[in-house]
DSSP file (Angstrom, degrees, kcal/mol; ACC not computed):
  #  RESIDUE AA STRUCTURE BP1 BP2  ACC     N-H-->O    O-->H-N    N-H-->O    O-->H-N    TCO  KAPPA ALPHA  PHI   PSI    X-CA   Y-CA   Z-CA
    1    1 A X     >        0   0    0      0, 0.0     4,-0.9     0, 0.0     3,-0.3   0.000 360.0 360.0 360.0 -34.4   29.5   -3.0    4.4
    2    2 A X  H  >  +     0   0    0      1,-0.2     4,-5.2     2,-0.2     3,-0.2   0.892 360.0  59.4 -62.9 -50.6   27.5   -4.8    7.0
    3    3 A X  H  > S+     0   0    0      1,-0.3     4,-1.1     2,-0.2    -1,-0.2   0.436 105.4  38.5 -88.6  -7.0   27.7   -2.0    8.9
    4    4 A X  H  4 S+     0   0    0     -3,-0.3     4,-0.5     2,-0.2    -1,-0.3   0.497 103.9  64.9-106.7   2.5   26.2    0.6    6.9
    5    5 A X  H >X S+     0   0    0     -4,-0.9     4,-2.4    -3,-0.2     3,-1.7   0.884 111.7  37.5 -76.4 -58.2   23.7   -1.2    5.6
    6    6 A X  H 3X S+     0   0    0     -4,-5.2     4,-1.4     1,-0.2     5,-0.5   0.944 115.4  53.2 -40.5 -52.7   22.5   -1.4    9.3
    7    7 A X  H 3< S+     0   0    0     -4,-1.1    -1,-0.2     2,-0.2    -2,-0.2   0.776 111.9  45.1 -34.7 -39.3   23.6    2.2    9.8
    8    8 A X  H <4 S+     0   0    0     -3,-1.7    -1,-0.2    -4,-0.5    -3,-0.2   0.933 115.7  48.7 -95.6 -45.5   21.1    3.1    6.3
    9    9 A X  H >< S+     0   0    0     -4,-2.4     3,-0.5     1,-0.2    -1,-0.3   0.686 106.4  58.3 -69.1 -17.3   18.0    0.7    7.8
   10   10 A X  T 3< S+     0   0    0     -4,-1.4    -1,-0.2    -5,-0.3    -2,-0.2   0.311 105.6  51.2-109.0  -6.0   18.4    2.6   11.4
   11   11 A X  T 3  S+     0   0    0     -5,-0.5    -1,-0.2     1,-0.1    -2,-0.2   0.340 104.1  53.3-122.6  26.8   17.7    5.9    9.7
   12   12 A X  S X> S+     0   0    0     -3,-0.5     4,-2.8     2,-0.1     3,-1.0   0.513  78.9  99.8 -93.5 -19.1   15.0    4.9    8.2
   13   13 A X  T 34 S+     0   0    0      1,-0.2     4,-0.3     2,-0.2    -3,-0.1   0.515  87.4  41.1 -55.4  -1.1   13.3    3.7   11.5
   14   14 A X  T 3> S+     0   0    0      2,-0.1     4,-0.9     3,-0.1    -1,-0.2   0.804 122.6  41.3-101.7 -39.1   10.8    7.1   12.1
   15   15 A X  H X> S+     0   0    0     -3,-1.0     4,-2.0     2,-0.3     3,-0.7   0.886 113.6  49.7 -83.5 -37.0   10.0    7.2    8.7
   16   16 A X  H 3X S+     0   0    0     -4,-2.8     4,-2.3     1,-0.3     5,-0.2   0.984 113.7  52.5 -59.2 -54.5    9.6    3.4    8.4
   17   17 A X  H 34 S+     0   0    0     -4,-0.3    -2,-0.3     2,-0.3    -1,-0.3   0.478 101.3  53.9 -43.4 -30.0    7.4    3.8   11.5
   18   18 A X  H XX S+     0   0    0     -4,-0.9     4,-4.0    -3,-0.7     3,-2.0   0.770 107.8  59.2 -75.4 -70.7    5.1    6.6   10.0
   19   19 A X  H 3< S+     0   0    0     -4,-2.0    -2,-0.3     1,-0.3     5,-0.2   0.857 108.4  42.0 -34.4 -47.8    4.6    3.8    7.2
   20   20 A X  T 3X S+     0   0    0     -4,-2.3     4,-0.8     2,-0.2     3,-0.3   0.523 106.3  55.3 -75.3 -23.3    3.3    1.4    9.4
   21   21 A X  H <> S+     0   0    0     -3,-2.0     4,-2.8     1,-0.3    -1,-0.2   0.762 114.7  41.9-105.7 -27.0    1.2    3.4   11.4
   22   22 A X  H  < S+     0   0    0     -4,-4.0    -1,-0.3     2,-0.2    -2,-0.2  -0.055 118.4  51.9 -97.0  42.1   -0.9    4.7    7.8
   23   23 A X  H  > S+     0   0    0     -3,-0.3     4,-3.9    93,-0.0     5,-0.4   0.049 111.6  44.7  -1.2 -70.5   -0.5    0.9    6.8
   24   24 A X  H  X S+     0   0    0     -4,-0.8     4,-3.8     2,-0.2     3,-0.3   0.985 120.6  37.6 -47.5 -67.5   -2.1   -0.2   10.2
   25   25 A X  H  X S+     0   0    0     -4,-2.8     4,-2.1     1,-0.3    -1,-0.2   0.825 113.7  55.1 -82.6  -7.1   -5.0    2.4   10.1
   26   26 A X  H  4 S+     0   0    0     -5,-0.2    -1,-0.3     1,-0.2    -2,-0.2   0.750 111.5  52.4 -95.9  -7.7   -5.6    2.0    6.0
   27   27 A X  H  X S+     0   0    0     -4,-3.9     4,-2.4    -3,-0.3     3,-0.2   0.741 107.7  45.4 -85.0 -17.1   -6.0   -2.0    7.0
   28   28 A X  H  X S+     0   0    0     -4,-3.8     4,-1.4    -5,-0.4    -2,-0.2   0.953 119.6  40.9 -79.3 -24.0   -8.5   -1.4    9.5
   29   29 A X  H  < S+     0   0    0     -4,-2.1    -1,-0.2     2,-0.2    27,-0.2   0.504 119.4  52.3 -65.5  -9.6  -10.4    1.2    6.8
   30   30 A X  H  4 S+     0   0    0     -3,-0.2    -2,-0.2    -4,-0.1    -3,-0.1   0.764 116.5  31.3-118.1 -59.2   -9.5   -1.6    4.4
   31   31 A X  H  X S+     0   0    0     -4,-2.4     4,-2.0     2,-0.2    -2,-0.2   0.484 117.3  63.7 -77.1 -12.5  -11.0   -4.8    6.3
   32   32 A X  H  X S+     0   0    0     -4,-1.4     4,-1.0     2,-0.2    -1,-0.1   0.514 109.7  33.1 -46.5 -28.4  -13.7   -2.5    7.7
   33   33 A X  H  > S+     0   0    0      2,-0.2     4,-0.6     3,-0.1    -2,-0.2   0.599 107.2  67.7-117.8 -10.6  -15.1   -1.7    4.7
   34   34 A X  H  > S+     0   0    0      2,-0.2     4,-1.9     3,-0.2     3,-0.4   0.942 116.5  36.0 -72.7 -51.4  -14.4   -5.1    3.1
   35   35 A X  H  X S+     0   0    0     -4,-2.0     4,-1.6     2,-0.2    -1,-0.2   0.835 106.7  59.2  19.5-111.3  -16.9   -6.1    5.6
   36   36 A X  H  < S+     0   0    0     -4,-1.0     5,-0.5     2,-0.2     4,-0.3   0.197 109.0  45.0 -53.9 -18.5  -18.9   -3.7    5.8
   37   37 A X  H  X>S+     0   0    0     -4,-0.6     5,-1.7    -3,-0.4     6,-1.1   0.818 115.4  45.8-112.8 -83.1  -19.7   -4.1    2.2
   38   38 A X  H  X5S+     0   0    0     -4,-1.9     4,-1.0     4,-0.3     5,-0.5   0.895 118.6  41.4 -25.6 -81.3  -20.1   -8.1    2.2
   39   39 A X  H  <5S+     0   0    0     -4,-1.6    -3,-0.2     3,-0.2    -1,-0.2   0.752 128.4  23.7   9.3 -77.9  -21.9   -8.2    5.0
   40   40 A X  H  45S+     0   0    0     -4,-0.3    -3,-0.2     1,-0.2    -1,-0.1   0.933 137.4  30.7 -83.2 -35.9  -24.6   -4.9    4.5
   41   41 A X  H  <5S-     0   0    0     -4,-0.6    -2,-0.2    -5,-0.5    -3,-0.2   0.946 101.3-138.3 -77.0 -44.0  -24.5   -4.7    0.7
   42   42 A X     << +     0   0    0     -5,-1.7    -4,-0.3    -4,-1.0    -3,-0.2   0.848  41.9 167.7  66.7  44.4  -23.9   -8.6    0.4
   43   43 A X        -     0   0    0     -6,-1.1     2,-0.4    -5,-0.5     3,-0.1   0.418  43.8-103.0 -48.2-149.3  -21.3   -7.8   -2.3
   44   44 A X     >  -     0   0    0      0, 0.0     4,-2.1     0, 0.0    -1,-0.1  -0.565  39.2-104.4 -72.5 155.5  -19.0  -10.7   -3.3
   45   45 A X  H  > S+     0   0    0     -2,-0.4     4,-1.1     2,-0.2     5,-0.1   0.898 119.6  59.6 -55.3 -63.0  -15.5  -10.3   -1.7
   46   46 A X  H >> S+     0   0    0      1,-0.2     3,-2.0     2,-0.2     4,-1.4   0.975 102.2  42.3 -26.2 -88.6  -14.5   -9.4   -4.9
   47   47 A X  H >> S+     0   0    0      1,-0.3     4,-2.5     2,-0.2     3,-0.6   0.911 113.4  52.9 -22.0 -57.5  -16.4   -6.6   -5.6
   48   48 A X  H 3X S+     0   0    0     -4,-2.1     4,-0.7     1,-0.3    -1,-0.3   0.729 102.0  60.8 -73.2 -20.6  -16.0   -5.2   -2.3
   49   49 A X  H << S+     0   0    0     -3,-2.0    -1,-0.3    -4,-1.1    -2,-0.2   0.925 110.1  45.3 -50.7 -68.4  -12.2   -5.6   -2.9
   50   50 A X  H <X S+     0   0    0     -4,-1.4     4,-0.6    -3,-0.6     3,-0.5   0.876 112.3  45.4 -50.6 -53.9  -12.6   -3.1   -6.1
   51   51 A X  H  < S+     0   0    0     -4,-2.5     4,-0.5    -5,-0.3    -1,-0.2   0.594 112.0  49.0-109.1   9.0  -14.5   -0.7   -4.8
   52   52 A X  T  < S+     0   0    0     -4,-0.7     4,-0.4    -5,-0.3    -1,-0.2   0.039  99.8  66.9-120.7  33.1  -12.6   -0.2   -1.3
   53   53 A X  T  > S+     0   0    0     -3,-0.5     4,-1.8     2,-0.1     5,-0.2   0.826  86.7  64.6 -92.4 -36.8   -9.6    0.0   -2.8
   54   54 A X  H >X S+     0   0    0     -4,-0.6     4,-1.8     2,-0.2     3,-1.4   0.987 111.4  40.1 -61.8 -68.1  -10.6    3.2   -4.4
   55   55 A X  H >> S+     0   0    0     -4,-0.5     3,-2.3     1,-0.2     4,-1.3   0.795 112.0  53.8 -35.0 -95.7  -10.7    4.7   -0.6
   56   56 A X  H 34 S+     0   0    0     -4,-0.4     4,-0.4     1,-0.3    -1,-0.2   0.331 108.9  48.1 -28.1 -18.3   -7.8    3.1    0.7
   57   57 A X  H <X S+     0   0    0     -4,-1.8     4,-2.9    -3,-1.4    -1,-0.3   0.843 110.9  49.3 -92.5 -25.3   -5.4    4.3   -2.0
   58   58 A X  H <X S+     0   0    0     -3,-2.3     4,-1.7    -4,-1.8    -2,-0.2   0.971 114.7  41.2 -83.7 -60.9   -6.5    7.7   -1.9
   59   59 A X  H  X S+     0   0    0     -4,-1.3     4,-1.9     2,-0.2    -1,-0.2   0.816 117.6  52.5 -65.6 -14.8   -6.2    8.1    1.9
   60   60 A X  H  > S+     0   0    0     -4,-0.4     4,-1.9    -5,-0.2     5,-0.4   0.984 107.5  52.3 -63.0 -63.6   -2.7    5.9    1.7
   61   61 A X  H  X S+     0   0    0     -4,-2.9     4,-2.1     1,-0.2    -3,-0.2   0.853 112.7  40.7 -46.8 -49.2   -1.3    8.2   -0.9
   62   62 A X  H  X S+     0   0    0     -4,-1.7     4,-3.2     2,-0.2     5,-0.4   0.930 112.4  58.6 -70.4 -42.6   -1.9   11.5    1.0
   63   63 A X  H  X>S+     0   0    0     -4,-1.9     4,-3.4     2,-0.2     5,-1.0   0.969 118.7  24.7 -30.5 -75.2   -0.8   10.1    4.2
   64   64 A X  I  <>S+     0   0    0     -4,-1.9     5,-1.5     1,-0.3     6,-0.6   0.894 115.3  70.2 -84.1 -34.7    2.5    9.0    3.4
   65   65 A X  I  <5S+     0   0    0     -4,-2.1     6,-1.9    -5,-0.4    -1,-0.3   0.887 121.1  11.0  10.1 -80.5    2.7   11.6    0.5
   66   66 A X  I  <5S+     0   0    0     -4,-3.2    -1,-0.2     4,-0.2    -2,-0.2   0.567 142.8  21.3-113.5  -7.8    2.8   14.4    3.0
   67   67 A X  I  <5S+     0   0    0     -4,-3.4    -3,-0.2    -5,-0.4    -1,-0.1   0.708 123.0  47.2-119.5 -41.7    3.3   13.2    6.7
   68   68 A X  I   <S+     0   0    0     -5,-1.0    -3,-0.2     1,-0.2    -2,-0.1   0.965 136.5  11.6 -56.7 -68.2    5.1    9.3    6.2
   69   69 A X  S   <S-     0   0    0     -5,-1.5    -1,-0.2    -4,-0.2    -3,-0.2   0.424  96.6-136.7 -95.8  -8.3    7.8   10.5    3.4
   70   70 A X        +     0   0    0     -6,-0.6     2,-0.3     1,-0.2    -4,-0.2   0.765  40.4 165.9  64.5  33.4    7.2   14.2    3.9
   71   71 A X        +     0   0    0     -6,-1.9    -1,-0.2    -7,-0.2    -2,-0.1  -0.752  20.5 177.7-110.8 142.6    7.2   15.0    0.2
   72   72 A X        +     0   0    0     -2,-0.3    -1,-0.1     2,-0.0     3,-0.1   0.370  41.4 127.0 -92.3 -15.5    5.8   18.6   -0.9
   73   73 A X  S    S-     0   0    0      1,-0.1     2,-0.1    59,-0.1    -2,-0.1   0.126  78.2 -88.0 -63.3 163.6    6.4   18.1   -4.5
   74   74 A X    >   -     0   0    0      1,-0.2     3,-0.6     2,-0.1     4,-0.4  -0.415  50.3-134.8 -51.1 128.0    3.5   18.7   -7.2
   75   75 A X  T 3> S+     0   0    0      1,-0.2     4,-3.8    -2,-0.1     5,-0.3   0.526  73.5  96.9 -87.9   2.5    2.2   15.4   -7.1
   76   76 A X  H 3> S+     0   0    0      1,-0.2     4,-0.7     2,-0.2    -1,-0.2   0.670  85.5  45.1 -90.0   2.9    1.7   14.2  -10.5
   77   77 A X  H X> S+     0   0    0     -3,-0.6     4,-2.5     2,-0.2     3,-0.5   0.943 115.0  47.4 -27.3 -72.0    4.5   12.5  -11.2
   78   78 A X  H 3> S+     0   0    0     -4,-0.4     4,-1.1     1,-0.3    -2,-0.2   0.735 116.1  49.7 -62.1 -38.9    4.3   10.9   -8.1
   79   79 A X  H 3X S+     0   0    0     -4,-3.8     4,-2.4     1,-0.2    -1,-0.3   0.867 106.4  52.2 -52.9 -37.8    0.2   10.2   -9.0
   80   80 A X  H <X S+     0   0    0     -4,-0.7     4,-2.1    -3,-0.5    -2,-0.2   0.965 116.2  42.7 -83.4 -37.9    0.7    8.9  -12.1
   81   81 A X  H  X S+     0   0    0     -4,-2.5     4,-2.4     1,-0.2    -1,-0.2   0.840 112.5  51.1 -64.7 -20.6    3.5    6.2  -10.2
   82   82 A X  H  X S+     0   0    0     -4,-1.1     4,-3.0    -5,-0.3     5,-0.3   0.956 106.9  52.4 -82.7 -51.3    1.6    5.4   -7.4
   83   83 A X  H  X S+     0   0    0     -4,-2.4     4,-1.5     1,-0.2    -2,-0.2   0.758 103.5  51.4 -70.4  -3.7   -1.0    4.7   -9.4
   84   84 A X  H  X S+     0   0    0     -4,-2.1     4,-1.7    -5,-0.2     5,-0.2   0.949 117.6  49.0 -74.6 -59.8    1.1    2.1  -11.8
   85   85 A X  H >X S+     0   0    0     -4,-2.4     4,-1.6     2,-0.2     3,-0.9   0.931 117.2  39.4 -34.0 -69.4    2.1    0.5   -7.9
   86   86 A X  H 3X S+     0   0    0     -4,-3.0     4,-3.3     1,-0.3     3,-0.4   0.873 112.0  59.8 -73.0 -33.3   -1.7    0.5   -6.8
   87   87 A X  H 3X S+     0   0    0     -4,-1.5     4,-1.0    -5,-0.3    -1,-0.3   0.820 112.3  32.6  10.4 -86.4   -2.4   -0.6  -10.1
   88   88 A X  H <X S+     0   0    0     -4,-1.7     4,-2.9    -3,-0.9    -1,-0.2   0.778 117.3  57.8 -58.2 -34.9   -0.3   -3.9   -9.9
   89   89 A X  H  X S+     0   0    0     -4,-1.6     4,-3.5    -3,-0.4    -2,-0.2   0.947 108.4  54.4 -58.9 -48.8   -1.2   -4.2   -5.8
   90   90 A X  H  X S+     0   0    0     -4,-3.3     4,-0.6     2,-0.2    -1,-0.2   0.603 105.3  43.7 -51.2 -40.6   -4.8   -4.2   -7.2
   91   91 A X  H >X S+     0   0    0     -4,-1.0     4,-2.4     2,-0.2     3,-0.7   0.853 119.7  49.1 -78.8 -58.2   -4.6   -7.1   -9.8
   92   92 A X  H 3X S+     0   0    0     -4,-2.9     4,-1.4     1,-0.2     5,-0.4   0.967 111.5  44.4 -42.3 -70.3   -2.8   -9.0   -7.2
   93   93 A X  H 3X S+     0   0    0     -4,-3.5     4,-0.9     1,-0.3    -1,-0.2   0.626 113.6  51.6 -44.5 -35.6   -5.0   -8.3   -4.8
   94   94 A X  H <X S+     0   0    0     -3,-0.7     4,-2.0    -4,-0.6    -1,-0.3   0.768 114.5  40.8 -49.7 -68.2   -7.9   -9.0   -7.1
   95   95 A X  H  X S+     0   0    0     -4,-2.4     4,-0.6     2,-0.2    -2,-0.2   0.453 110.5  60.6 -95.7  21.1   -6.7  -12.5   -8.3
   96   96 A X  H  X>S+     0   0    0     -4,-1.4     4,-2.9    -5,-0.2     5,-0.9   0.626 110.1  41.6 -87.2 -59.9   -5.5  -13.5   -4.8
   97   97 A X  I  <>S+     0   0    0     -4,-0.9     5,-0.7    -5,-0.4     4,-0.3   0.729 109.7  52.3 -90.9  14.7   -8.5  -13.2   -3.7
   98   98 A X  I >X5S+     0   0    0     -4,-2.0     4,-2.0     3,-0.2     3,-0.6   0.855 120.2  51.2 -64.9 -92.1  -10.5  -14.9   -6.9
   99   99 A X  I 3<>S+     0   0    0     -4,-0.6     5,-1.1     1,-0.2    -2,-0.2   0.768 115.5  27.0 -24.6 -64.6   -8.0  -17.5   -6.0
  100  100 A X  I 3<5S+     0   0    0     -4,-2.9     6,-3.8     3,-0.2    -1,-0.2   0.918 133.5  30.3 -77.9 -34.0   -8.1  -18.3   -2.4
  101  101 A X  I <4<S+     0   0    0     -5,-0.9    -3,-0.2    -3,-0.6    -2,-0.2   0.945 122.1  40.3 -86.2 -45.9  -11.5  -17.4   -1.9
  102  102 A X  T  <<S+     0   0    0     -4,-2.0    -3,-0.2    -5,-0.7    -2,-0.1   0.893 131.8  23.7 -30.6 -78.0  -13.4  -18.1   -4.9
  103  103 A X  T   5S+     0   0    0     -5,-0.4    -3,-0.2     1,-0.1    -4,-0.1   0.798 130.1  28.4 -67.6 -38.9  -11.8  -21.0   -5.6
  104  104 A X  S   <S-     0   0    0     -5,-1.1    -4,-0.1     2,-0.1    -1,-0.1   0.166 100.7-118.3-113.4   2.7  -10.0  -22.9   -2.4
  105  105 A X        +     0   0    0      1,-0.1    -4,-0.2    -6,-0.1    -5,-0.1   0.637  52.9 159.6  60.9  13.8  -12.5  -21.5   -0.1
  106  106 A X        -     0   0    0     -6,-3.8     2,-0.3     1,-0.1    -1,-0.1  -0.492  59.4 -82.9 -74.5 164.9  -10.6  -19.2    2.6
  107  107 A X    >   -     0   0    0      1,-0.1     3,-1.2     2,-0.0     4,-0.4  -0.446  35.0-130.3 -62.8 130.3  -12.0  -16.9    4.3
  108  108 A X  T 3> S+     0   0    0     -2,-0.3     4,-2.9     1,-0.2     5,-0.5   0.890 106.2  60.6 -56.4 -50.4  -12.0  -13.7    2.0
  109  109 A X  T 34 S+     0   0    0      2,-0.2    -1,-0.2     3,-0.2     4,-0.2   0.706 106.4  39.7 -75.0  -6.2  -10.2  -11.8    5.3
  110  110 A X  T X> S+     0   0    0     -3,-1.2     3,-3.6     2,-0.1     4,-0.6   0.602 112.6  56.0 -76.0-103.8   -7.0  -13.9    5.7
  111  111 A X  H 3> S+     0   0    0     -4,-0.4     4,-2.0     1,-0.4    -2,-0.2   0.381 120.3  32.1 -46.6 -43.2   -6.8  -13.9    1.9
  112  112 A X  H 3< S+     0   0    0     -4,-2.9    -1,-0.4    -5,-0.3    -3,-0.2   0.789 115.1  54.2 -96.8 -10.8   -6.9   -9.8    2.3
  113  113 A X  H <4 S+     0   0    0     -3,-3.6     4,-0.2    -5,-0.5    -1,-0.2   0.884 120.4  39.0 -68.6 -42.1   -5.1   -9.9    5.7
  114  114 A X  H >X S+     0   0    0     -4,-0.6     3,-2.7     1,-0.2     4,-1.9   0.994 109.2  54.1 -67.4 -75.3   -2.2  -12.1    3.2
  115  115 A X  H 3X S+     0   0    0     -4,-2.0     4,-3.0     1,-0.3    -1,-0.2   0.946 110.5  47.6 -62.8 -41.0   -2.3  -10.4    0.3
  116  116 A X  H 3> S+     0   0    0      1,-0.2     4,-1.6     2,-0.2    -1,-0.3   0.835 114.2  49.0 -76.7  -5.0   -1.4   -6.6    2.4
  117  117 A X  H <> S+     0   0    0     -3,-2.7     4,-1.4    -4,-0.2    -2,-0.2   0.880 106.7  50.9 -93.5 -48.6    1.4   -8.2    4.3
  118  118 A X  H  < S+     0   0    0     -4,-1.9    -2,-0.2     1,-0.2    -3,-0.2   0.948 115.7  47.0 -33.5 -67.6    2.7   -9.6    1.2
  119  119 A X  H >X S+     0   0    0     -4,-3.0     4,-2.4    -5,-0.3     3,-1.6   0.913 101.8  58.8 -25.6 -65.3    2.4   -5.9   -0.1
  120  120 A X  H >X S+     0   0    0     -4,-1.6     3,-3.7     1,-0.3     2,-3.6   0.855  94.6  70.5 -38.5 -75.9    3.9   -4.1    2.9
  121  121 A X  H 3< S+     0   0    0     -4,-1.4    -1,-0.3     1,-0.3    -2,-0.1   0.230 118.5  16.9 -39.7  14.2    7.2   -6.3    2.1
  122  122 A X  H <> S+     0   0    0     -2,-3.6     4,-1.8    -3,-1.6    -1,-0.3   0.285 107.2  77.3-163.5 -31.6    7.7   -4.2   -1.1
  123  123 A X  H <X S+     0   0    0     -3,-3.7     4,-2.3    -4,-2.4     5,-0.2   0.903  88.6  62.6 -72.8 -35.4    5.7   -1.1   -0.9
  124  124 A X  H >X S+     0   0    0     -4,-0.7     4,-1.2     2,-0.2     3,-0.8   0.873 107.7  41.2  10.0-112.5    8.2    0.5    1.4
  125  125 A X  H 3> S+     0   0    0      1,-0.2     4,-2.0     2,-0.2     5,-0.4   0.655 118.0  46.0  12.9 -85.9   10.9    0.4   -1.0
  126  126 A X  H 3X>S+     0   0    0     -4,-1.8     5,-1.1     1,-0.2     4,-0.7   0.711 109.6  50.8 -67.4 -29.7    8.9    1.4   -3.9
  127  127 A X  I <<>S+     0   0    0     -4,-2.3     5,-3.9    -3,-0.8     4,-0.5   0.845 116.1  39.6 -81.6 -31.4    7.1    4.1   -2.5
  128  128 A X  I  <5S+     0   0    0     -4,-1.2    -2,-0.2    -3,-0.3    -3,-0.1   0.956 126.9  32.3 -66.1 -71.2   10.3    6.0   -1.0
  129  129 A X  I  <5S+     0   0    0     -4,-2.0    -3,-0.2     1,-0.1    -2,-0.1   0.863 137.2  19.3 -64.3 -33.1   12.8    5.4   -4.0
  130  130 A X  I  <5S+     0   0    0     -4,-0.7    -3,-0.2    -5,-0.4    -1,-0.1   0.983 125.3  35.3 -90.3 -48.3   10.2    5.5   -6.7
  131  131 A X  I   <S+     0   0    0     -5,-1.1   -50,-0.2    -4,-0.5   -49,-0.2   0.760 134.5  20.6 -78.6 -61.5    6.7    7.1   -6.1
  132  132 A X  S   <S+     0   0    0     -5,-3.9    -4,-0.1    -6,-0.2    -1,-0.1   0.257  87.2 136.0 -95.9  16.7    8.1   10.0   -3.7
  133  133 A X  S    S-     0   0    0     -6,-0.4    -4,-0.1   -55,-0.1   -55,-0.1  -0.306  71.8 -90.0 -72.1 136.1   11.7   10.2   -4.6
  134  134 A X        -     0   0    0      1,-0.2   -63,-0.0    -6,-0.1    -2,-0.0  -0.158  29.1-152.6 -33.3 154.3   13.0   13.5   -5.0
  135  135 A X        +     0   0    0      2,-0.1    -1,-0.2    -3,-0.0    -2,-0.1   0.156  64.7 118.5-127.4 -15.1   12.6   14.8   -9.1
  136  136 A X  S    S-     0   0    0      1,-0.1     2,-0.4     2,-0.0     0, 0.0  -0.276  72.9-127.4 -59.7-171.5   15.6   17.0   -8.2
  137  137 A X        -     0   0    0      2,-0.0     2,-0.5     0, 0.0    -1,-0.1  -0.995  21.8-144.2-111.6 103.3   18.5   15.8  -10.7
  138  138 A X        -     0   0    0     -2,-0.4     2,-0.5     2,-0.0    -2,-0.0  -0.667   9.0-160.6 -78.6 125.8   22.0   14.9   -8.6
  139  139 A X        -     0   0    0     -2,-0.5     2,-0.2     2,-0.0    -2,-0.0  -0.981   5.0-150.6-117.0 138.2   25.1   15.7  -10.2
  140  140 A X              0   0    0     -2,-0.5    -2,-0.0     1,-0.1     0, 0.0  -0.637 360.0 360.0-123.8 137.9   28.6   13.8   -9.0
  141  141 A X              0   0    0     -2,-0.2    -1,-0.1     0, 0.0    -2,-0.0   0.325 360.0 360.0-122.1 360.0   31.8   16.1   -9.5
């Protein structure tokens, strides 16, 4: 048992790897524009939270859409799920950082550095089995 569950995680390790690498570059577009956006606009951390998420899901979805998970299907299943995921990521992501910043006074980039690692641990997962999973229908004989 042990031993295919390693076996099942060690053939995930290119595709996990793919994940990571459009994770990695959609948090430097992610804290870049969270910034970038405090900083020149003088937004609140909040705000700027909302409206560079809009970016950062749209280039995450097509990334791993079509090169991480390698999925061709029509995507609007798969839109309408991803966007129930970013959906939920979003309200987290939102009232983390109300919470920790707003209130308790971190700095608004750990709180968004926290809150996407937190993510990664689950988005994985959901995005492979749920978001992209094949639409065919398996039948067991």
């Amino acid at each position: 048992m042990i031993r295919k569950t390693c076996d099942y995680f060690w053939s995930l390790r290119h595709q996990f790897v793919k994940y990571v690498v459009v994770g990695v570059s959609g948090l430097v577009i992610d804290l870049s524009t969270l910034i970038f956006f405090t900083t020149v606009f003088g937004w609140t951390p909040v705000f700027a939270v909302i409206v560079n998420q809009s970016i950062v899901l749209g280039y995450n979805f097509t990334l791993n859409k079509y090169w991480s998970f390698r999925n061709t299907a029509i995507p609007h299943t798969q839109l309408v799920r991803y966007f129930i995921l970013a959906a939920c990521n979003y309200g987290i992501s939102v009232l983390l950082m109300y919470i920790f910043h707003d209130l308790l006074s971190y700095d608004y980039r750990l709180v968004r550095i926290g809150t996407i690692a937190l993510m990664v641990s689950w988005n994985f997962f959901l995005y492979k089995y749920w978001v992209y999973k094949d639409t065919e229908i398996e039948i067991s004989a």
